[in-house]
C-alpha positions as CSV (number, residue, x, y, z in Angstrom):
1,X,-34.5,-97.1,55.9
2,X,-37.3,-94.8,57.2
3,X,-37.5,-93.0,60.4
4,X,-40.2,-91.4,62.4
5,X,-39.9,-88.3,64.3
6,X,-42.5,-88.3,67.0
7,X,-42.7,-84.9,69.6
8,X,-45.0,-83.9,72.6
9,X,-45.3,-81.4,74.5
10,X,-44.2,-81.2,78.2
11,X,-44.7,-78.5,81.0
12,X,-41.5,-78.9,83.0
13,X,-41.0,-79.0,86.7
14,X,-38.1,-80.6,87.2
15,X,-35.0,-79.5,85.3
16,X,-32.9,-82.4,85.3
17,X,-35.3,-85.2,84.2
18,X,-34.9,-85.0,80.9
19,X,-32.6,-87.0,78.7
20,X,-29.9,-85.9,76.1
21,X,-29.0,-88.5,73.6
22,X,-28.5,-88.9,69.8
23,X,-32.3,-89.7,69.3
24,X,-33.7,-87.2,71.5
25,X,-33.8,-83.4,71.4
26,X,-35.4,-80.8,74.0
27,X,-36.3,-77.3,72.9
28,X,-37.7,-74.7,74.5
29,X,-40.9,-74.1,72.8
30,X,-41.1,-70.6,73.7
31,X,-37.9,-69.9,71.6
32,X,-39.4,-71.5,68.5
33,X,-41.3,-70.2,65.5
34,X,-44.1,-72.4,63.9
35,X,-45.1,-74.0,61.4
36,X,-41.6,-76.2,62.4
37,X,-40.1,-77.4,58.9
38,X,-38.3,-80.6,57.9
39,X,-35.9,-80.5,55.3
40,X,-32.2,-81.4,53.5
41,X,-29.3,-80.0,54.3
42,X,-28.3,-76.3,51.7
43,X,-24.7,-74.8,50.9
44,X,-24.5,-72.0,53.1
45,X,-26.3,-73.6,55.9
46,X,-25.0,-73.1,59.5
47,X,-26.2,-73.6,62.9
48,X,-24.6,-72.9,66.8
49,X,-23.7,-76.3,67.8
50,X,-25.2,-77.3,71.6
51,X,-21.8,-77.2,73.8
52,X,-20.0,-75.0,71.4
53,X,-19.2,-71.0,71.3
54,X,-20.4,-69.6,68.1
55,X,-21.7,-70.7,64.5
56,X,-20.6,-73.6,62.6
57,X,-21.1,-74.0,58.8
58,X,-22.7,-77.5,58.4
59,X,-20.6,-78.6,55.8
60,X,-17.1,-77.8,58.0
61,X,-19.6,-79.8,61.3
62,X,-20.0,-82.4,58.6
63,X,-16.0,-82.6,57.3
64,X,-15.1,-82.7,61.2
65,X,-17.5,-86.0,61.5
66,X,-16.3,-87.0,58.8
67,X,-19.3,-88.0,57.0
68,X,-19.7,-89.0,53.3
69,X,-21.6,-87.8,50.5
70,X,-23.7,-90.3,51.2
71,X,-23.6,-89.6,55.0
72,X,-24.4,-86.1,54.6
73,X,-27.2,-86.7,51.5
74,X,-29.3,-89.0,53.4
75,X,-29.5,-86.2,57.0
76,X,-32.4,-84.0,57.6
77,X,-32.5,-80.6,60.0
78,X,-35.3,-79.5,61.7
79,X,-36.2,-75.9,61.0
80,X,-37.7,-72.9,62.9
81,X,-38.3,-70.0,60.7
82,X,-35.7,-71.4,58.4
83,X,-33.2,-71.1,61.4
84,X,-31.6,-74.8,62.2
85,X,-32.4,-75.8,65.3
86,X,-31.8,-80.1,65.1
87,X,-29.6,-81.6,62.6
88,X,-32.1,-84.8,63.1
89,X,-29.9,-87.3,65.1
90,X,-26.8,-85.6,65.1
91,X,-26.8,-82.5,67.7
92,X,-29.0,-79.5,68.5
93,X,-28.7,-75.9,67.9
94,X,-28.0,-74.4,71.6
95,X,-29.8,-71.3,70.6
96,X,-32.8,-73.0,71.4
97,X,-32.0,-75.7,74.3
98,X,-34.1,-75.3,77.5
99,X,-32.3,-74.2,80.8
100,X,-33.6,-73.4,84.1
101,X,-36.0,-71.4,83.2
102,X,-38.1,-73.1,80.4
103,X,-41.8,-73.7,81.1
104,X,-42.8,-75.2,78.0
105,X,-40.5,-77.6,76.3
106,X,-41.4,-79.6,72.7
107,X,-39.4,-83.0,73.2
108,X,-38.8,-84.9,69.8
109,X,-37.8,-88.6,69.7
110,X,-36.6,-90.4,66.4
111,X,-37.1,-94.1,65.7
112,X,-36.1,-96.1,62.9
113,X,-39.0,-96.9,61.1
């Protein structure tokens, strides 16, 4: 089952145009560090969960979705100086979500292949 990840660039205006979903994630581009990386999941990873206070290890986020091995073998994260900022379809890291403020934005869709 592949899936593509496809991205562009936007110069926001308008604050509240843009949408939030599973498949879609909006980061301020200023925030982020490049090259962007794509990889598995490591013990030890952790990330700040968008609409949470503080960091979560990934395997606990994982044990409270309840995933399975299989679940959790088969996600990806989305990287910025090794610093999660998308487990890829799941939820963003709200270290680097845009707010008022953000100019540039880097918008990434995923579809299944």
């Amino acid at each position: 089952n592949d899936v593509s990840i496809h991205f562009e660039e936007l110069t926001l205006t308008n604050f509240d145009h843009l949408n939030y979903n599973a498949h879609t994630a909006n980061f301020d581009k200023n925030l982020l560090t490049y090259p962007l990386q794509v990889r598995k999941w490591e013990k030890g990873d952790y990330f700040y969960p968008i609409g949470m206070k503080g960091k979560k290890k990934l395997s606990k986020f994982f044990k409270d979705e309840k995933y399975s091995l299989l679940q959790k073998e088969n996600i990806w994260l989305l990287c910025s100086d090794n610093r999660i900022i998308w487990v890829i379809g799941l939820r963003m890291d709200d270290r680097f979500k845009i707010d008022p403020n953000t100019k540039n934005c880097l918008k990434f869709d995923i579809s299944d292949g």
